[in-house]
N, C-alpha and C positions, 0 to 999 in steps of 0.2 A: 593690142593682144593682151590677154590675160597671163598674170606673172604664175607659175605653177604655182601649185598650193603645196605648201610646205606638208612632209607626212612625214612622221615617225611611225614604224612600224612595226615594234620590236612586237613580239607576242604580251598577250597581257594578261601576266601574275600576278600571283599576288608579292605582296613585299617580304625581303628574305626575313628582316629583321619584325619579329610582334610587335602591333603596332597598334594605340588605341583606336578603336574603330569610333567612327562616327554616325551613331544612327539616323537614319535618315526622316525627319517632321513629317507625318502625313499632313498631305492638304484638307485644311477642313472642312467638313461636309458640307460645310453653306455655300463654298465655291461650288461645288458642280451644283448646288441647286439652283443656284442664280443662271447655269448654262443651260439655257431650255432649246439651244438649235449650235449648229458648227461653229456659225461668224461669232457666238458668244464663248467657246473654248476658245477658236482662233483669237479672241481678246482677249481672256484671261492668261493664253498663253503667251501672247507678245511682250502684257504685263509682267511675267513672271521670268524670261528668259531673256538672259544679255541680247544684245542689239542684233550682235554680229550672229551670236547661235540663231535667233527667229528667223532672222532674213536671208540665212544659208538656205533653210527649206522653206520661207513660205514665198520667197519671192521666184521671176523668174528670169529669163536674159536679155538685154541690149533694153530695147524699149520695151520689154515684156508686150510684146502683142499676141503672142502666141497664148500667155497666161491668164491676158483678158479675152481672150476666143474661146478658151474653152470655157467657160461661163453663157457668154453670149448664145453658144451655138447651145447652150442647153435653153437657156431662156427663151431662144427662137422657137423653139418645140412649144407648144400648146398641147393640153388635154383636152378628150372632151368626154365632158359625163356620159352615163350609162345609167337610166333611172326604170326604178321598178323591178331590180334584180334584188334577190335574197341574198345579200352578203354577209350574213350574221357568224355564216362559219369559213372564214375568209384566211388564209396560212401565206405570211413570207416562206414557210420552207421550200427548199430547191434541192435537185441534185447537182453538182459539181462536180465533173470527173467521175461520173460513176458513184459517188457517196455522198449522205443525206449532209446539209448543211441548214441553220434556222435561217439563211437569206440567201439568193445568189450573190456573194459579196465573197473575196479574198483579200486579207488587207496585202497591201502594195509594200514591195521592197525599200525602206527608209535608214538608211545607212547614218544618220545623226541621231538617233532616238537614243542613246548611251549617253550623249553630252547635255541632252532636253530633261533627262529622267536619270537618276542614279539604277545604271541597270535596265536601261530604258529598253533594249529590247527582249529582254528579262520577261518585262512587265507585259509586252505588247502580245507575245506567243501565251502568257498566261490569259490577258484576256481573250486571247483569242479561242481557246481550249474550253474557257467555261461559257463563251459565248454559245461555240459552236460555227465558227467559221476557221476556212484555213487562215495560217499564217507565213507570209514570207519574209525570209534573213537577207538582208544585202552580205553581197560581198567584201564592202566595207562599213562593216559593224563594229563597235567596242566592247562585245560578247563572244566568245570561240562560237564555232558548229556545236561543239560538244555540249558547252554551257546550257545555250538555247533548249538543245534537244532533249535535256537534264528536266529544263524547268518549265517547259511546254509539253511535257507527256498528257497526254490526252487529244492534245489539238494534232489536227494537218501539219505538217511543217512543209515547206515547199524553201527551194533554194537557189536565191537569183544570183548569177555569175557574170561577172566581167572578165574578160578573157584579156590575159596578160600575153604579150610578145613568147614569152617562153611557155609554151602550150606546156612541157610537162611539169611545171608547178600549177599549174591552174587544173590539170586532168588530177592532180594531185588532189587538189581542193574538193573539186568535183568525189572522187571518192574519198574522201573524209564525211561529207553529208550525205553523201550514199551508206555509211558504214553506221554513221548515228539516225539513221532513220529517217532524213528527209524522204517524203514521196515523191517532190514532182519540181521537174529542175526550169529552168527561166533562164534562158539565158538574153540577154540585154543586149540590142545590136545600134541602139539607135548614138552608141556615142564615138563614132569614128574619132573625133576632133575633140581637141578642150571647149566648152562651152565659154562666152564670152560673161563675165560675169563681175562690173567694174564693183558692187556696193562692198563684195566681200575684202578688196582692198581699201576701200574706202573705213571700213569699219574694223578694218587692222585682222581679219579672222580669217583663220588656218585651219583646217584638219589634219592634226590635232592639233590643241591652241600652242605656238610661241607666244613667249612673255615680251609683246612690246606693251607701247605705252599707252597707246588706242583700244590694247584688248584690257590691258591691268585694269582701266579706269570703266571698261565697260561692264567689266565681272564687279567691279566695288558696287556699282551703282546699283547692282543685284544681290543684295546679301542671303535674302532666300533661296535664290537658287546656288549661291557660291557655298553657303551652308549644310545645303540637302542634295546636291547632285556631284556638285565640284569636289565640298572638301572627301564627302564615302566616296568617290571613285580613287581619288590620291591616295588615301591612304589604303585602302585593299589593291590596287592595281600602278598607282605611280601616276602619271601624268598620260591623259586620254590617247589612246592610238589605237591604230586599227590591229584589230587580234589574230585575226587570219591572215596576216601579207608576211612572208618571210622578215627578217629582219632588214633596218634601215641599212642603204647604201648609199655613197658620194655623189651618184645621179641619177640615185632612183629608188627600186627596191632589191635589195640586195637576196642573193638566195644561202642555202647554209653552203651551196658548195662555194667554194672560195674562187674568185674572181669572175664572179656570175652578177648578173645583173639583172631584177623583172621590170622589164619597159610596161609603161601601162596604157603606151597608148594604141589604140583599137585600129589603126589606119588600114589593117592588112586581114582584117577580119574577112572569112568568106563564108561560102555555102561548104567550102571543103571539114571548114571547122564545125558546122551544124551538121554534118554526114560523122564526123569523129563521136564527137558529143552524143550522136543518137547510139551511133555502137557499142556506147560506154554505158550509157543512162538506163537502166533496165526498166523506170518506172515510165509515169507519163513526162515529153518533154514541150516546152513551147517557148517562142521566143517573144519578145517584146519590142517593138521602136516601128511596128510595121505601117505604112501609110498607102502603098500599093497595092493595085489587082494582081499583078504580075508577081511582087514579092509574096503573097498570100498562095495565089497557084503552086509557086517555087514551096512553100511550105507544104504542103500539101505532098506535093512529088515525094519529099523528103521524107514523109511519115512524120510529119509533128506530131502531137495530140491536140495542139491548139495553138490561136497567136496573141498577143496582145495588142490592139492597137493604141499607139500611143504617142501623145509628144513630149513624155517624160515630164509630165504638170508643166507646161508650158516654160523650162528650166534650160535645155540644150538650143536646136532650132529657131531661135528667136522670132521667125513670122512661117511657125508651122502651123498648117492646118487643125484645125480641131480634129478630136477622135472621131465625135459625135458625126460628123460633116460627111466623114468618107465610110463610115461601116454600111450605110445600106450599098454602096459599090462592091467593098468587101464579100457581104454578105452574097450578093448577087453571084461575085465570084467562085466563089467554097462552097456557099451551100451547106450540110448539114458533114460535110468531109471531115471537119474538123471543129475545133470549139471557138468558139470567136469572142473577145473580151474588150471589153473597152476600160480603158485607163483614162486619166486626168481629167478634173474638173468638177469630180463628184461631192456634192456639197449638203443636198437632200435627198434624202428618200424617193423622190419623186423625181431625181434625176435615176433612180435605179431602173424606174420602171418605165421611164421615154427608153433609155438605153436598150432594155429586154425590145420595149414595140419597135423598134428601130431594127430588130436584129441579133443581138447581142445572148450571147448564153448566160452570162453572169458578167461582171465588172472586178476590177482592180481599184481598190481605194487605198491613199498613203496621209496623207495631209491633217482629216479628219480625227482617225484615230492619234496622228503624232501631236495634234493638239491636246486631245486628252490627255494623253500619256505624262506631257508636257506640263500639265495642270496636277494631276492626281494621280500619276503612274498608271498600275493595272486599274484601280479602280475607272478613273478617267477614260483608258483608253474603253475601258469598258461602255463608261455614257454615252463616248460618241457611236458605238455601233447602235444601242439601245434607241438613241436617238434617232440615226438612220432607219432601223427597224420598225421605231412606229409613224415614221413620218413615210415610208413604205407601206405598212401596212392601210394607213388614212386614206393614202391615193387609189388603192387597187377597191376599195371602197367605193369612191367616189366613181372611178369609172366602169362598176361591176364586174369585177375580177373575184372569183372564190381564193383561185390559186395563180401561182407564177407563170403557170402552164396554160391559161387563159389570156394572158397578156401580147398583144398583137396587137398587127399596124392602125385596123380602125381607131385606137386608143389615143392616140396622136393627131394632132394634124400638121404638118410640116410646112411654109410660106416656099411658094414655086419660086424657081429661079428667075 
């Protein structure tokens, strides 16, 4: 079994005491020009981030089979041209929930982008805002609701939740990103259980980091990043933690009233908590971790606005199914009821648009952009959607697509079982 992961939780302030700031080096522009596709941020990011931080988010659990599935099952998917159509005035724009966006794409809830980037999710809601796509905040992030919501004016903001034992700190949370403006809530069903996940013992790494001797020596070997994300976090905030969990407590997270305790783990999660959540949430709401017809129906019933399908980038479940695999059952199931999203594994453009022919209303991307982000903050996270976009846009070319709303199953062709 997996030993918990160490969390401090205090909220994160700034320091009482003024305190020389450390500005933080942008990266320089020849790094992203050398990043002409994902697997090229994904290495520039490995390069530039301690061991234990990359392998927190890029890897996934046990034997990662789940994490090579979802690759595979895109790879499976074949295109096939469409020749002698006029594609010259050809648009990734899509709608999203009702409002225009430049691609069907929301970036995905990534709860380490703080420790990958000074401010990292700072950075990711800005690019998201000027891109022109939504953005979503985990739960556990090293930025408040507030912050975020501050420095992403413009963008979507959307707000993914874990649901803690003590429902009324978590309905708490929930209207706190109701209150700064999130639109559109997510709530995360898919992690009943701690994930098994040996590397991140192996490489000494915590959320937030303890100082043993595994991590001391992983941060030294990274001076760039211990310079430009490590040291501007310390000193305007103190040592990384997560900003929205009440404060730390002896076995867990502790809350302000005294002798309170928030349990985080999800064992006792139900539809009763997705019935509360819907009478709370005034905007649109949807869940994520779904792999079933049945649970999809159950959504439905419930008045989501949509699900997510997903195995969490191949990170929880260790031999789950691909997304790609099960949405045309999905879809068959729902129908047009509700909006249907595919998560994990999105790596190209041209997995945007097997995903649309397969079914899909738009997709959830995490990885991509946290590579950017990783490399060059906003700007970064920026390349990698720019990236997506026009390696999006090339495909819907090749199999003569004007618009997103063109894109259907003859586009594909899928290998029979």
């Amino acid at each position: 079994m997996n030993q918990p992961v160490v969390i401090d939780t205090k909220t994160a302030t700034p320091a009482a005491a003024p305190v020389a700031a450390v500005a933080p080096q942008k990266t320089p522009a020849g790094v992203l020009s050398r990043c002409h596709n994902i697997a090229d941020l994904r290495e520039a990011s490995r390069r530039r981030l301690p061991k234990g931080v990359f392998e927190f988010f890029d890897r996934g659990s046990e034997d990662e089979i789940a994490l090579r599935g979802n690759r595979e099952a895109f790879h499976n998917v074949k295109m096939r041209n469409k020749v002698l159509v006029d594609v010259s005035n050809r648009s990734t724009a899509a709608t999203i929930l009702g409002k225009p966006a430049t691609m069907p794409l929301a970036i995905a809830p990534t709860g380490v982008a703080g420790v990958c980037w000074f401010e990292g999710e700072l950075a990711l809601a800005r690019a998201a805002a000027k891109f022109g796509v939504p953005f979503t905040l985990a739960t556990p992030s090293l930025s408040t609701i507030e912050s975020v919501a501050e420095a992403g004016q413009g963008a979507r903001q959307w707000f993914q939740l874990y649901m803690w034992r003590e429902r009324d700190l978590s309905h708490a949370l929930v209207k706190r990103a109701q209150d700064a403006g999130f639109e559109t809530l997510i709530l995360t069903v898919d992690t009943a259980v701690p994930p098994v996940r040996e590397y991140n013992r192996r490489n000494g790494f915590s959320m937030p980091f303890t100082m043993n001797p595994k991590a001391l020596l992983d941060m030294s070997l990274h001076p760039g990043w211990l310079l430009n994300t490590m040291a501007p976090h310390y000193f305007k905030y103190g040592m990384p933690r997560l900003a929205n969990f009440p404060k730390d407590g002896a076995s867990g997270v502790a809350s302000n009233k005294p002798g309170r305790i928030v349990n985080q783990r999800g064992d006792n999660l139900t539809w009763d908590d997705v019935k509360r959540l819907r009478e709370m949430w005034k905007g649109p709401m949807m869940i994520k971790g779904v792999h079933l017809a049945e649970d999809a129906a159950r959504a439905v019933t419930e008045g989501l606005d949509g699900l997510v399908i997903s195995n969490h980038g191949g990170r929880n479940l260790a031999t789950a199914v691909a997304s790609l695999d099960v949405l045309p059952d999905i879809k068959a199931e729902v129908g047009d009821k509700l909006k249907v999203i595919v998560d994990s594994g999105i790596r190209r453009g041209s997995d945007i648009v097997k995903a649309l022919a397969l079914g899909a209303d738009f997709v959830l991307s995490g990885r991509p952009t946290l590579y950017g982000a990783s490399v060059a903050g906003e700007e970064g996270a920026f390349h990698a959607l720019q990236i997506l976009r026009d390696e999006m846009d090339s495909t819907m070319g090749f199999i003569g697509c004007n618009s997103v709303g063109e894109i259907g199953p003859k586009a594909v062709w899928v290998p029979k079982a």
